[in-house]
C-alpha positions as CSV (number, residue, x, y, z in Angstrom):
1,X,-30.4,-108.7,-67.6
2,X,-33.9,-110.1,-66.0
3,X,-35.7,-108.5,-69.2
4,X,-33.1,-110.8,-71.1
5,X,-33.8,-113.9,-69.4
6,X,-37.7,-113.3,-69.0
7,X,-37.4,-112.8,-73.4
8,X,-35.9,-116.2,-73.5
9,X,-38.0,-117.7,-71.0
10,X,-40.8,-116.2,-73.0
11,X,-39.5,-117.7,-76.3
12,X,-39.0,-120.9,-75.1
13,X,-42.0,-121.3,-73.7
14,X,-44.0,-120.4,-77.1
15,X,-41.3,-123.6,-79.2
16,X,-42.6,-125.8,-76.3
17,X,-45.4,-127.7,-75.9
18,X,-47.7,-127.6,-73.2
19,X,-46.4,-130.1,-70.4
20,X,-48.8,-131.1,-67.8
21,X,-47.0,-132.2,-64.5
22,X,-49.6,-133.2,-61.7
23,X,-49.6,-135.1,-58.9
24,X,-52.7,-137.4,-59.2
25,X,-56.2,-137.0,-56.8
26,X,-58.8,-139.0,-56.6
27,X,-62.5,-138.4,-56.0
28,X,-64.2,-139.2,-52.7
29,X,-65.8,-141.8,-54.5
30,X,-62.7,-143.5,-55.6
31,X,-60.9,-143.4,-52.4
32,X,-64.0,-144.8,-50.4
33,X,-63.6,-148.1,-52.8
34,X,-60.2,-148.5,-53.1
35,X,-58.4,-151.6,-51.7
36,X,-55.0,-150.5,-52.0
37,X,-52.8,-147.2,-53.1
38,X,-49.6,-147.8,-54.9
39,X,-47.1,-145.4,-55.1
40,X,-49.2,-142.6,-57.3
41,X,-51.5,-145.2,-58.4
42,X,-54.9,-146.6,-56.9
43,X,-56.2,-149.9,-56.9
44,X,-59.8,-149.7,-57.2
45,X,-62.9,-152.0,-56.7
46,X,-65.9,-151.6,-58.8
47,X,-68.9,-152.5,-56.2
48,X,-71.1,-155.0,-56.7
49,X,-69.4,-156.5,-59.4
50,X,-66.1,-158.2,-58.3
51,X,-63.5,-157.0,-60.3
52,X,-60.9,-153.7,-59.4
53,X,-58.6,-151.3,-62.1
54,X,-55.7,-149.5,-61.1
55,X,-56.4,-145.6,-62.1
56,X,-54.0,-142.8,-61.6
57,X,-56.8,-139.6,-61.6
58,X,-56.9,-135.9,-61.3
59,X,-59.9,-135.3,-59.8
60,X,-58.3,-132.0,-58.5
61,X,-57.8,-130.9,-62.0
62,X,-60.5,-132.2,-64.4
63,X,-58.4,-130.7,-67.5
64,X,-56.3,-133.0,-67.1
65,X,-56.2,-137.0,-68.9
66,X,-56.5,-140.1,-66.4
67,X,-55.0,-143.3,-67.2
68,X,-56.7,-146.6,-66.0
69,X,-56.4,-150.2,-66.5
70,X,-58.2,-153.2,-65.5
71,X,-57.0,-157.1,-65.3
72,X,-56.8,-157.6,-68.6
73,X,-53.6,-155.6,-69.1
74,X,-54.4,-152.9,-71.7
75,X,-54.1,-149.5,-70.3
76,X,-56.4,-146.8,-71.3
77,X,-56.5,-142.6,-71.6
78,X,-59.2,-141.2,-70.8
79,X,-59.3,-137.4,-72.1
80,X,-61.5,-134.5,-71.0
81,X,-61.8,-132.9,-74.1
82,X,-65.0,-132.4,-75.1
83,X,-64.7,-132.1,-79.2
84,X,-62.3,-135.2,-78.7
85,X,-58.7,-135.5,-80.4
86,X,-57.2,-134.9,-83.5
87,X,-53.9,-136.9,-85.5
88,X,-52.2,-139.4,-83.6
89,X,-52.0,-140.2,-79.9
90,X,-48.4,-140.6,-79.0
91,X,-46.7,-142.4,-75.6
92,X,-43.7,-143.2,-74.4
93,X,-41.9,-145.1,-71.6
94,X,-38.7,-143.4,-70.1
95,X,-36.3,-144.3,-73.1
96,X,-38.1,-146.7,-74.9
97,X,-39.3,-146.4,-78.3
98,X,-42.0,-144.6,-79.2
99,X,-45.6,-145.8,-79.3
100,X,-49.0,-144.5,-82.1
101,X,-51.9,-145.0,-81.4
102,X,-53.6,-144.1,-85.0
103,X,-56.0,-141.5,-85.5
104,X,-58.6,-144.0,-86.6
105,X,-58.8,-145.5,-83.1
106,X,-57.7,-142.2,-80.9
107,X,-61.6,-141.1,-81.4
108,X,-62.7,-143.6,-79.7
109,X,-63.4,-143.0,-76.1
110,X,-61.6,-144.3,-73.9
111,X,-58.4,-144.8,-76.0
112,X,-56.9,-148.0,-75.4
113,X,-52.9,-147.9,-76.0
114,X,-51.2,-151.3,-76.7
115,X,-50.8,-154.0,-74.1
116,X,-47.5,-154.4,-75.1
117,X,-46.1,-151.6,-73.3
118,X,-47.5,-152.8,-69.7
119,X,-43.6,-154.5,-69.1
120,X,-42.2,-151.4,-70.1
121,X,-44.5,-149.4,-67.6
122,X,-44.0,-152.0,-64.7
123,X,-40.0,-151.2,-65.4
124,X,-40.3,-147.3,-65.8
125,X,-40.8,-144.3,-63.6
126,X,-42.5,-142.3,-66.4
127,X,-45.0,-142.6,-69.3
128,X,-45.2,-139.3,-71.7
129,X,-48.4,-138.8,-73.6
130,X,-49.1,-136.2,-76.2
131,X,-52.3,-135.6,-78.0
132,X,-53.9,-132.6,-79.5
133,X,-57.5,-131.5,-78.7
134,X,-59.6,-130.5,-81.3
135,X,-58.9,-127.0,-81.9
136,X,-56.4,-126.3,-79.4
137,X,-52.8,-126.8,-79.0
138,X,-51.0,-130.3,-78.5
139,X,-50.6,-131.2,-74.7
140,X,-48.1,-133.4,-73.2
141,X,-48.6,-135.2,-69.8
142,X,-46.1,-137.6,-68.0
143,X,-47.9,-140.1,-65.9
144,X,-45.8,-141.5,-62.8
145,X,-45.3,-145.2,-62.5
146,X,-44.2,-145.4,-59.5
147,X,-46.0,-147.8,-58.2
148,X,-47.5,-149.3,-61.4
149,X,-45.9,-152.8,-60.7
150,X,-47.0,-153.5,-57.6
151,X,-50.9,-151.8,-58.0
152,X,-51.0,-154.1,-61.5
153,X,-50.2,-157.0,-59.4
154,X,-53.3,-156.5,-57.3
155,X,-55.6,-156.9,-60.3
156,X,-55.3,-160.7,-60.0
157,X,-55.7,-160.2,-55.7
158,X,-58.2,-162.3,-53.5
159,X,-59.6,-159.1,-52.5
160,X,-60.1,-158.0,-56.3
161,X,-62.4,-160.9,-56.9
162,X,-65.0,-160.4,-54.1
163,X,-68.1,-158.9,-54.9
164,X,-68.7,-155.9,-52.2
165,X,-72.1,-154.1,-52.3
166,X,-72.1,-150.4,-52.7
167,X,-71.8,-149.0,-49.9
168,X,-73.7,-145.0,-51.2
């Protein structure tokens, strides 16, 4: 019976893509500047310049892709694969339908996905990405958004507008 279930565990395992669930972590660096944490996602100030980005990072596991986005509202993927992506760059929110970003522009580093899915986010709990290194096999992350709402909110914050020198 166990070498029964460990077969199908096995087979379903090789029809299934690679699913990255992580909790995120951020770098030493990233949690010295931020002004607020959100849920699973971190509201960050850029020193000496006056503007933050919410980021939800893996600094724990630098395999994995971080998602970022700044005041203006257009989320962006930033991969850790060297040789870059190849085909399409797909996402998805929960239920809602699903998103491309075309080959053409999923070169391009980072890789911005459409702003038009920022509601959809603030109203989620989960965003599903799935792109396929160069040369290896197509991975699949969910992103949390819990949290997403409020730390976007922050973007527009007093606090996000001061500049703050660096304090390295």
């Amino acid at each position: 019976m166990q070498v029964l279930i460990a077969s199908i565990s096995l087979a379903l395992g090789c029809l299934v893509p690679d699913i990255v669930l992580a909790g995120p972590s951020w770098s030493e660096w990233e949690r010295a500047n931020s002004v607020a944490h959100e849920g699973d996602w971190l509201v960050i100030r850029q020193p000496d310049e006056g503007f933050c980005y919410i980021k939800q990072s893996y600094d724990a596991d630098p395999s994995k892709i971080v998602m970022l986005m700044k005041k203006d509202r257009v989320p962006y993927l930033v991969t850790p694969f060297f040789h870059g992506v190849e085909g399409d760059v797909s996402y998805q929110v929960d239920s809602q339908p699903l998103r491309l970003v075309q080959e053409s522009k999923a070169t391009q580093v980072p890789i911005a996905l459409s702003g038009e899915v920022v509601p959809e986010m603030e109203k989620g709990t989960r965003l599903r990405v799935r792109v396929k290194p160069k040369g290896k096999p197509t991975l699949e992350q969910i992103f949390s958004l819990r949290g997403f709402s409020a730390a976007s909110k922050r973007l527009g914050s007093d606090t996000c507008r001061k500049k703050v020198p660096d304090q390295s």
